[in-house]
C-alpha positions as CSV (number, residue, x, y, z in Angstrom):
1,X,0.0,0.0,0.0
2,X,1.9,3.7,-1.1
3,X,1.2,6.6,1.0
4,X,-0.2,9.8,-0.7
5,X,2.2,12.4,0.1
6,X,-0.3,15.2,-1.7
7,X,-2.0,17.3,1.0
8,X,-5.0,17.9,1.8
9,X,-6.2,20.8,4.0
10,X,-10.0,21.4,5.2
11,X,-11.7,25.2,5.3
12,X,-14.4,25.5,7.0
13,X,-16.7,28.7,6.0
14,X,-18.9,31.1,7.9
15,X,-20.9,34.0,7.5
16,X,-18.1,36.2,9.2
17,X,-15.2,34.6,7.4
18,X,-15.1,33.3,4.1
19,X,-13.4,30.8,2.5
20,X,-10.8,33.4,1.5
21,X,-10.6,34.2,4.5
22,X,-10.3,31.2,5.9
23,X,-7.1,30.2,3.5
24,X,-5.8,33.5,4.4
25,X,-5.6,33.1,8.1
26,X,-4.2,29.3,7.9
27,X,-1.6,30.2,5.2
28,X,-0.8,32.6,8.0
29,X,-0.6,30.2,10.8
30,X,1.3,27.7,9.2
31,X,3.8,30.3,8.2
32,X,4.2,31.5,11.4
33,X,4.4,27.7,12.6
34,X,7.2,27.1,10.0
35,X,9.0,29.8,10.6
36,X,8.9,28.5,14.7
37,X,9.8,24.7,14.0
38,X,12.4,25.5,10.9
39,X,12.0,22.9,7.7
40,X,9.4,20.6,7.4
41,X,7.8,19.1,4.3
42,X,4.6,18.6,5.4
43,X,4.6,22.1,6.1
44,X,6.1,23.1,3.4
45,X,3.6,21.2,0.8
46,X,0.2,22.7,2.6
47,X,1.7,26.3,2.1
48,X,2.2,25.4,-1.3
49,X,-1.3,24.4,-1.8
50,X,-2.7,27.3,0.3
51,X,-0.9,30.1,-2.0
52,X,-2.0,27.8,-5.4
53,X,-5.8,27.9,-4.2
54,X,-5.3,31.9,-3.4
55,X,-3.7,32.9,-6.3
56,X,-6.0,30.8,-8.6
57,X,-9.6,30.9,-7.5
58,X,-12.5,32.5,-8.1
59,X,-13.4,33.9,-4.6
60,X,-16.8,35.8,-5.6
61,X,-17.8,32.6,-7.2
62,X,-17.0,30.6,-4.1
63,X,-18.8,32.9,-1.7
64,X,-21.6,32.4,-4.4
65,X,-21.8,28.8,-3.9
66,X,-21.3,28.5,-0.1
67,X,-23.0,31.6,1.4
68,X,-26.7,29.9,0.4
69,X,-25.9,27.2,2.4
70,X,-24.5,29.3,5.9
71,X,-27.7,31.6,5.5
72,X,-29.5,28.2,5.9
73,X,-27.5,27.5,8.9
74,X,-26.1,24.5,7.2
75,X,-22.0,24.0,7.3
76,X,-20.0,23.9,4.3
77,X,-16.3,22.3,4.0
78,X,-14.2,22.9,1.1
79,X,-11.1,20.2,0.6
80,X,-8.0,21.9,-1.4
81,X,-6.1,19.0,-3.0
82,X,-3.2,19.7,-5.1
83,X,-4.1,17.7,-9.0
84,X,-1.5,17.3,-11.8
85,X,0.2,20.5,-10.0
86,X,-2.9,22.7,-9.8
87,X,-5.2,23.6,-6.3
88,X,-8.4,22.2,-6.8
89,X,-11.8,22.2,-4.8
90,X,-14.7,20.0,-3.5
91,X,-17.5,21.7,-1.7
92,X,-19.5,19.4,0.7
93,X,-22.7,21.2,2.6
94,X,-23.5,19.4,6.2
């Protein structure tokens, strides 16, 4: 059995916070945590991600999608996965 080495990261939406947002303030954190523990490829592959998912996607369009759903008080997750070296999207509603 291989291990996948790709990352995958969970954002989690609200009304107050977007899923722009959301990437923002973990791109941020794990910076900050990186820059504490020094090297580390895990690390290192979900910053990668983050920045490929917030230089490349279509926030107003995203907000579009999930904001619906939190008005409805249901929860919405996107999952960032990094494809053939692109950050792509699924968008589940709870």
């Amino acid at each position: 059995m291989t291990e996948n080495k790709q990352p995958t990261i969970e954002l989690y939406p609200e009304l107050d916070a977007c899923v722009e947002t959301q990437a923002k303030r973990l791109f941020s954190r794990l910076s900050s945590q990186l820059l504490k523990e020094g090297e580390n490829e895990k690390l290192l592959a979900k910053l990668e991600l983050l920045r490929l998912f917030l230089e490349g996607a279509d926030f107003p369009d995203l907000r579009s999608q999930s904001e619906p759903h939190l008005v409805n008080g249901k929860k919405v997750i996107f999952t960032l996965r990094l494809v053939d070296g692109k950050a792509e999207y699924e968008m589940k509603i709870y």
